[in-house]
DOVEX-959554 format. One line per field, with one value per residue (C-alpha): x, y, z; residue in one letter; residue number from 1. Coordinates in nm, 4 decimals. Layout:
REM DOVEX-959554
c1 <- c(X, ...);
c2 <- c(Y, ...);
c3 <- c(Z, ...);
residu <- c(A, ...);
num <- c(NUM, ...);
REM end
This chain:
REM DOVEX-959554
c1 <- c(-6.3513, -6.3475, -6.0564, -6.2174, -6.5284, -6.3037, -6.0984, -6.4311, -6.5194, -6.2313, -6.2406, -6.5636, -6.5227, -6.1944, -6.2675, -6.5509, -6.7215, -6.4712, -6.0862, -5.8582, -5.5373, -5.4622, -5.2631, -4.9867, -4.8067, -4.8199, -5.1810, -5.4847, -5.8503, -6.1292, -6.4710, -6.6782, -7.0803, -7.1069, -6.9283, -6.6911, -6.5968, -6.2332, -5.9827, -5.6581, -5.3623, -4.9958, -4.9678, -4.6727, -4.4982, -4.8005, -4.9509, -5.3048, -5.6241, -5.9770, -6.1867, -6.5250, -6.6724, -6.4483, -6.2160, -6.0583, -5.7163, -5.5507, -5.1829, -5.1629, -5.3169, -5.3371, -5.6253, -5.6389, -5.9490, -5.9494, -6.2048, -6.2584, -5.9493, -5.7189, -5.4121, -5.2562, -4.8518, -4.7040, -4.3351, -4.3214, -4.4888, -4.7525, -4.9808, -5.2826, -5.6168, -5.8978, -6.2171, -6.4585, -6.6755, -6.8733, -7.0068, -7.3690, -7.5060, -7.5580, -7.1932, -6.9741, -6.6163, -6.3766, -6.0019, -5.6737, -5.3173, -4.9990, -4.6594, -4.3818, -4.0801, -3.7934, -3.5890, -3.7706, -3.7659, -3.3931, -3.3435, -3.5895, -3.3746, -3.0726, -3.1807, -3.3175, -2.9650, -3.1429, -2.9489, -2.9002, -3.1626, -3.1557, -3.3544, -3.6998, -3.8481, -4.1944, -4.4489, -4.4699, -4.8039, -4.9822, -5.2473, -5.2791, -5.5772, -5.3802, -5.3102, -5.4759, -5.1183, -5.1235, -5.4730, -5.3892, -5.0995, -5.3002, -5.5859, -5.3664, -5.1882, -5.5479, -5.6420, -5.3561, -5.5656, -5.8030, -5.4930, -5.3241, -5.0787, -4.9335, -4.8768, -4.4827, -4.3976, -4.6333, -4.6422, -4.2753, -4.2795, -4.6291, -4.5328, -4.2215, -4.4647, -4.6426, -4.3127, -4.1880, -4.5247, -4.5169, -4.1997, -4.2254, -4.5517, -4.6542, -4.5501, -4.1822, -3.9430, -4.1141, -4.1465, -3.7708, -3.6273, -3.7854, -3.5395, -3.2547, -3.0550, -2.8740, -3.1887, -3.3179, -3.6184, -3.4591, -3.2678, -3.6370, -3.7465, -3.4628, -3.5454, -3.9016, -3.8446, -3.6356, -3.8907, -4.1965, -3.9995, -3.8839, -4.1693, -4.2259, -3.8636, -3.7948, -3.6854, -3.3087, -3.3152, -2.9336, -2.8749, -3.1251, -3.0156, -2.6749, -2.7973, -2.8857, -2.5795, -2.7615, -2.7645, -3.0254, -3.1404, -3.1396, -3.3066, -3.5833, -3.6370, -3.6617, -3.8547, -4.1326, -4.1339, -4.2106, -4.4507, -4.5868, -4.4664, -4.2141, -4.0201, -4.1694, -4.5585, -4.4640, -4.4094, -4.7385, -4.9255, -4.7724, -4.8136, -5.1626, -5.2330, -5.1151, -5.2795, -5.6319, -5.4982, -5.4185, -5.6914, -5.9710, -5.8064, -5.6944, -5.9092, -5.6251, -5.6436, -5.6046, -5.2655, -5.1000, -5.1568, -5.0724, -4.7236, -4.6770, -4.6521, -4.4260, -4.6406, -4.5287, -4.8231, -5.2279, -5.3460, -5.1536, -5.2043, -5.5912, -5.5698, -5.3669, -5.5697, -5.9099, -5.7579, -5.6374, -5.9602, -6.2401, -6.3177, -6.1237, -5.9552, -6.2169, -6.4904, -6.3536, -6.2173, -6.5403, -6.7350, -6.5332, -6.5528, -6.9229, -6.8674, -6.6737, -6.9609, -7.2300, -7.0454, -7.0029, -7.3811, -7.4895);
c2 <- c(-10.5952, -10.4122, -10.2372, -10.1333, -10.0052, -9.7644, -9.6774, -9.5791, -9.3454, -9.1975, -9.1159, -8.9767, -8.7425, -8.5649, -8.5451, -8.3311, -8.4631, -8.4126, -8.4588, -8.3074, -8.2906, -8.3409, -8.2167, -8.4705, -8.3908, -8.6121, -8.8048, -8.7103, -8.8600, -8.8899, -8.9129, -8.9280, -8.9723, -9.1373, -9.2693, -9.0569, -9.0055, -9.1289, -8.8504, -8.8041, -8.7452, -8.8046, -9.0505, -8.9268, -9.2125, -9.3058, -9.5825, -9.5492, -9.8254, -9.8095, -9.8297, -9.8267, -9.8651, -9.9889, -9.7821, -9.8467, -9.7306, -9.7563, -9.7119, -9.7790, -10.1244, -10.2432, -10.2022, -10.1958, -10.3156, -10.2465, -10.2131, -10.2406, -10.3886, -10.3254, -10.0913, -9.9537, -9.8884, -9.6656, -9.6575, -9.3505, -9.1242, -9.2447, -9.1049, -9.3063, -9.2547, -9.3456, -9.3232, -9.4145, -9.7035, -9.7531, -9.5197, -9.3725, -9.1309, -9.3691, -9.5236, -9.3244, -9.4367, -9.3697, -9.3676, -9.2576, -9.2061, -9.1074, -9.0470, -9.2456, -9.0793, -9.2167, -9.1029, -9.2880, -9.6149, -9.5820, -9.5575, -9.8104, -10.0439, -9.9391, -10.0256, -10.3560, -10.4447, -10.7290, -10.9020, -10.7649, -10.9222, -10.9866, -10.6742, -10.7852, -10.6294, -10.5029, -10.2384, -9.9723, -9.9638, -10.2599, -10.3461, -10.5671, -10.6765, -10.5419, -10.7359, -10.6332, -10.5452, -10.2582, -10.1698, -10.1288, -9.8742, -9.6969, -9.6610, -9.5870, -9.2779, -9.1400, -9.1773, -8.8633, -8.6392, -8.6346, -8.5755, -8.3009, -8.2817, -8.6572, -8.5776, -8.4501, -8.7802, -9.0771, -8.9610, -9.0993, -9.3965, -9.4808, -9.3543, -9.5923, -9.9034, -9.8297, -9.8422, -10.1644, -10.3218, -10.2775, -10.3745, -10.7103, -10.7772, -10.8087, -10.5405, -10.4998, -10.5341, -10.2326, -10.0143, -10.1144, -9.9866, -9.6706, -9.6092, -9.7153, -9.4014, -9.5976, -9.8821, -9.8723, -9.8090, -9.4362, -9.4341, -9.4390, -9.2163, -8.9586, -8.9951, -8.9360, -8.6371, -8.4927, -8.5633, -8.3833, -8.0731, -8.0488, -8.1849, -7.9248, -8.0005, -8.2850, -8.6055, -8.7552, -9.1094, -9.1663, -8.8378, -8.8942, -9.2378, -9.1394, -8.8767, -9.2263, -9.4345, -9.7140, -9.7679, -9.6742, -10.0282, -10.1066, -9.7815, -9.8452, -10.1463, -10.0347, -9.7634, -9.9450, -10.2203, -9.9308, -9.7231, -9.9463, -9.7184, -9.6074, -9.2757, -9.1115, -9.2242, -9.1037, -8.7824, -8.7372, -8.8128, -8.5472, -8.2961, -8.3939, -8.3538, -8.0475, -7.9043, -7.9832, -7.8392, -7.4935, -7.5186, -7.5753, -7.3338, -7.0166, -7.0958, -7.0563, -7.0505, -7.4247, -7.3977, -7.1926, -7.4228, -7.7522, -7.5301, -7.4359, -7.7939, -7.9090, -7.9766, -7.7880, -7.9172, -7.7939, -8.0918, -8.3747, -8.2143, -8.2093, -8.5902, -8.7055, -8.5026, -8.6373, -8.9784, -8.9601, -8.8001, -8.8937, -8.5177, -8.2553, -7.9829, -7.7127, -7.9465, -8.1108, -7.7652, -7.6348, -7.9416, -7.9303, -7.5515, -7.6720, -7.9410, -7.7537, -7.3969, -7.6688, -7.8298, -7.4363, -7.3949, -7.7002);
c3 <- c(-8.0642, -7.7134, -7.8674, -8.1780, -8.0279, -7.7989, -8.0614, -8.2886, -7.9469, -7.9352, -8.3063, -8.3936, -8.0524, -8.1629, -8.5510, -8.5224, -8.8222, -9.0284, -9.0723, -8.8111, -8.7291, -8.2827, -8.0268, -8.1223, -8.4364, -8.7131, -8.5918, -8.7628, -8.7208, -9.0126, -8.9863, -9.2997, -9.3435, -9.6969, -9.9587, -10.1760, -10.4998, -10.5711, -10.4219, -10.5649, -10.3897, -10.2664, -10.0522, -9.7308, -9.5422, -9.3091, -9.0877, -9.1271, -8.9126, -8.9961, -8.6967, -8.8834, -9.2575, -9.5690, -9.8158, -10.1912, -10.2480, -10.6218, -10.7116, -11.0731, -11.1306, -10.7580, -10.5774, -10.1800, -9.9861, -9.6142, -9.3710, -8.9717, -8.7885, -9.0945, -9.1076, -9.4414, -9.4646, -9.7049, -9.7305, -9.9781, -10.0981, -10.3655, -10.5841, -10.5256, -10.5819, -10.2162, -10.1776, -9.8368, -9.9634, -9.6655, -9.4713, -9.3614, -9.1134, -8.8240, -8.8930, -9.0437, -9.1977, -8.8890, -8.9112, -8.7945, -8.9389, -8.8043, -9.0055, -8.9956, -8.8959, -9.0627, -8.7906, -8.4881, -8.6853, -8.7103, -8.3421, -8.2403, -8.5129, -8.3281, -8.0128, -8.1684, -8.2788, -8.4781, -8.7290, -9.0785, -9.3214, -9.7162, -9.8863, -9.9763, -10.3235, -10.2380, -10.3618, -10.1312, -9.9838, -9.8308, -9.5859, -9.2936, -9.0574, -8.7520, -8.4594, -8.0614, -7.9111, -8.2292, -8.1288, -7.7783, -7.8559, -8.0994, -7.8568, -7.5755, -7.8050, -7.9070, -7.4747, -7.4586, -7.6742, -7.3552, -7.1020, -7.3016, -7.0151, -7.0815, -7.4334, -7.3742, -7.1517, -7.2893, -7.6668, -7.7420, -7.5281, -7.7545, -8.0588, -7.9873, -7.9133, -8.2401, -8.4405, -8.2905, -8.3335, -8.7131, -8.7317, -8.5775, -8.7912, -9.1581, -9.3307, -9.0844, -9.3632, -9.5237, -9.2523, -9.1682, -9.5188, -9.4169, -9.1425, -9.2853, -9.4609, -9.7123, -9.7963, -10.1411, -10.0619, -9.8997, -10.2229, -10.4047, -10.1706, -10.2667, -10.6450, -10.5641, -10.3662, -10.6357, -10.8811, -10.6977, -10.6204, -10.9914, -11.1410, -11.4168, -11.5797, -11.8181, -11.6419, -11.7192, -11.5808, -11.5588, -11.3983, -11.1738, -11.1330, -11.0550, -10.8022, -10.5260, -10.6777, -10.8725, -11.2442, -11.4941, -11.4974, -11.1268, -11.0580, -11.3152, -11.1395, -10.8068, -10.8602, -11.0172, -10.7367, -10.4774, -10.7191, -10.9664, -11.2357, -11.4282, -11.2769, -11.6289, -11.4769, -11.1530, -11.2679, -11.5244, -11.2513, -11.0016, -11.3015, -11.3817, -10.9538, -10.9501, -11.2482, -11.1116, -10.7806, -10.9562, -11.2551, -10.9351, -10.6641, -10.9333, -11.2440, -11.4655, -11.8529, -11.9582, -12.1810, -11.9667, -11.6309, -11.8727, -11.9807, -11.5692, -11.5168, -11.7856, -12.0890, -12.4251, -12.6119, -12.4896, -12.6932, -12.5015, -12.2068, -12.2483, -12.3465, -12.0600, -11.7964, -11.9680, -11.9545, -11.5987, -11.4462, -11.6772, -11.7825, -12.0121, -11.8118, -11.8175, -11.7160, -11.4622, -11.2967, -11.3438, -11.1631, -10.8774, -10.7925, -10.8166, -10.5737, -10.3432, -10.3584, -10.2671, -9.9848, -9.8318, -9.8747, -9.7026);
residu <- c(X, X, X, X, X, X, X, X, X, X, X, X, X, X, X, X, X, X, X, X, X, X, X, X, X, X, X, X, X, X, X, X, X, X, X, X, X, X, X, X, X, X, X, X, X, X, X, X, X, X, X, X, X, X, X, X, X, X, X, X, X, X, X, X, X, X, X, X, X, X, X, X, X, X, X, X, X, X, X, X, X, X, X, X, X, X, X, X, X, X, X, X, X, X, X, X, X, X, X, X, X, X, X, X, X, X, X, X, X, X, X, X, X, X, X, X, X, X, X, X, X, X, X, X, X, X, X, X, X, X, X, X, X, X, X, X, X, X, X, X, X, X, X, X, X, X, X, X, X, X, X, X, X, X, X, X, X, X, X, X, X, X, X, X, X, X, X, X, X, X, X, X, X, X, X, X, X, X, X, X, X, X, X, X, X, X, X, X, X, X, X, X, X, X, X, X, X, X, X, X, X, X, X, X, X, X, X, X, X, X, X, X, X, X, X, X, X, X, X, X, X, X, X, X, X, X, X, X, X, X, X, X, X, X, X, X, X, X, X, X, X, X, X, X, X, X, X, X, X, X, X, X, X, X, X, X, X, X, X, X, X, X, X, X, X, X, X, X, X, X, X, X, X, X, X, X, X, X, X, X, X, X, X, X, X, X, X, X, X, X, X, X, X, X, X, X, X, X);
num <- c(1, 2, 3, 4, 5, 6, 7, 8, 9, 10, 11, 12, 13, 14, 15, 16, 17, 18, 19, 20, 21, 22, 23, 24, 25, 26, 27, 28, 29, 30, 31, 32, 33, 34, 35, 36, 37, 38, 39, 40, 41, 42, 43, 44, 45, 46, 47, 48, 49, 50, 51, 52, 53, 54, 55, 56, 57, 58, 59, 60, 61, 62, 63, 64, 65, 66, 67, 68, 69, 70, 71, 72, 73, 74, 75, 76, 77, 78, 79, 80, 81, 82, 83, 84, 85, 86, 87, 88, 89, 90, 91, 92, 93, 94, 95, 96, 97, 98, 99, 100, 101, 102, 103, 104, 105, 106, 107, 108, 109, 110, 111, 112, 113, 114, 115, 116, 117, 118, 119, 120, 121, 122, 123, 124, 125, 126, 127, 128, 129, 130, 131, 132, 133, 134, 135, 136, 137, 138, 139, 140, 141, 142, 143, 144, 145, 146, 147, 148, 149, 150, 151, 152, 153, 154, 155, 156, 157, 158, 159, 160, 161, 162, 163, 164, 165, 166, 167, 168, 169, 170, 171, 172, 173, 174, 175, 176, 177, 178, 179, 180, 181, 182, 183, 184, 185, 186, 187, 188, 189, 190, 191, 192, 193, 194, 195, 196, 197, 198, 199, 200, 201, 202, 203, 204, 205, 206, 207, 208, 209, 210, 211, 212, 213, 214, 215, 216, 217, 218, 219, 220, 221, 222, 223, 224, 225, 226, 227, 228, 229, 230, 231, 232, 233, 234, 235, 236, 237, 238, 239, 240, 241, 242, 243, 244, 245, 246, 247, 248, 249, 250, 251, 252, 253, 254, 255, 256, 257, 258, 259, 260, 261, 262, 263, 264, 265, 266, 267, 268, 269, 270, 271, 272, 273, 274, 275, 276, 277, 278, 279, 280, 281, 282, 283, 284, 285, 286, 287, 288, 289, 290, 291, 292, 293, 294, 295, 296, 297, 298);
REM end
């Protein structure tokens, strides 16, 4: 608890009621006053601990719970949907991520030179209530924000600590495939990658497949024990994302921003997007501009 409560000071004085990114690259700190709407979003490779108040993450038909003393992993990079669940004035949700860098997880596994393990299917995104020798680190990383100075010598050594910490808990077979280059889970993370910069063109599973050297069958399989979904999901949901990104940010004519991102027919478009967000295109654009003019007022 002693932990907590300094990590929760630490917090709520460097997010400046808001979210912001720090001094050290990759760590950001959230403060929020009340409860949100569901957010959705693309999930990076991140380590993420709630210090205060409860949030809901969904990928596809899981649902994550986490609250105070929890951490979140995510392996790859997910389209999820989160909102803050608990949260008020007088104690607002509080939290902190970093990104995992798949490089620094490879050379603390080199340095481990533990023995090689059987691979482990697993979704990938999971929480944990996190243990008080990952507190500590975490605390002791957000302590440099104060001493900018230490940040060049003490960030690696923490950063370091943080990394082996995960990896000897819960969740240390996931956060292991992350670092190493030739694990499935980086052979996911490949096809994934490939699939959000190319979004917009139609999807050929064996090519794709072929691309991180597995079948059409084993990929299919893999992919949907990280995601949850099919690669063909994946992708509708990255095109629906970022057709409320554009439709909300430029105001774009609704066929042509459905065609931008890969749909030839307005009519499916408008009935996936309705499905996936709860409003037709237009409507939903239109709210949140809304949303987003009120929040500038206030």
């Amino acid at each position: 608890m002693q932990k907590l409560s300094e990590l929760r000071a630490l917090i709520a004085r460097h997010a400046a009621g808001g979210k912001a990114r720090t001094l050290i690259s990759g760590l950001t700190v959230k403060a929020v006053f009340k409860p949100t709407e569901p957010i959705h979003s693309i999930d990076e490779p991140v380590f993420a601990v709630v210090a205060q108040g409860a949030k809901r993450t969904v990928l596809a038909d899981r649902v994550f719970e986490y609250r105070a003393g929890h951490f979140l992993v995510a392996s790859v990079e997910l389209p999820v949907t989160s909102q803050v669940t608990q949260a008020s004035d007088k104690a607002p949700f509080l939290g902190v991520g970093l990104t995992l860098k798949p490089e620094l997880i490879a050379s603390v596994l080199l340095e481990t030179a533990s023995e090689d393990r059987g691979v482990v299917e697993r979704l990938g995104i999971d929480v944990s209530e996190a243990p008080a020798e990952l507190l500590e680190a975490v605390v002791r990383l957000l302590r440099l924000l104060d001493r900018p100075s230490d940040i060049p010598i003490l960030r690696p050594l923490i950063e370091r600590e943080i990394v082996w910490r995960l990896l000897c808990g819960d969740q240390g077979e996931m956060v292991r495939q992350i670092g190493l280059a030739d694990s499935r889970l980086s052979r996911i993370r490949r096809a994934i990658r490939w699939i959000r910069e190319r979004y917009a063109q139609p999807l050929q599973i064996e090519e794709l497949a072929k691309q991180v050297a597995m079948s059409a069958t084993s990929f299919h399989r893999h992919f949907r024990a990280a995601t949850a979904m099919s690669p063909l999901q994946y992708q509708k949901q990255i095109r629906l994302q970022k057709a409320r990104s554009r439709l909300m940010t430029n105001g774009d004519d609704v066929a042509k921003v459905g065609f931008s991102v890969g749909y030839d027919s307005p009519s499916q478009f408008n009935r996936e997007y309705a499905r996936f967000f709860g409003a037709p295109p237009g409507r939903d654009a239109a709210r949140l501009r809304a949303a987003v003019s009120q929040l500038a007022e206030e």
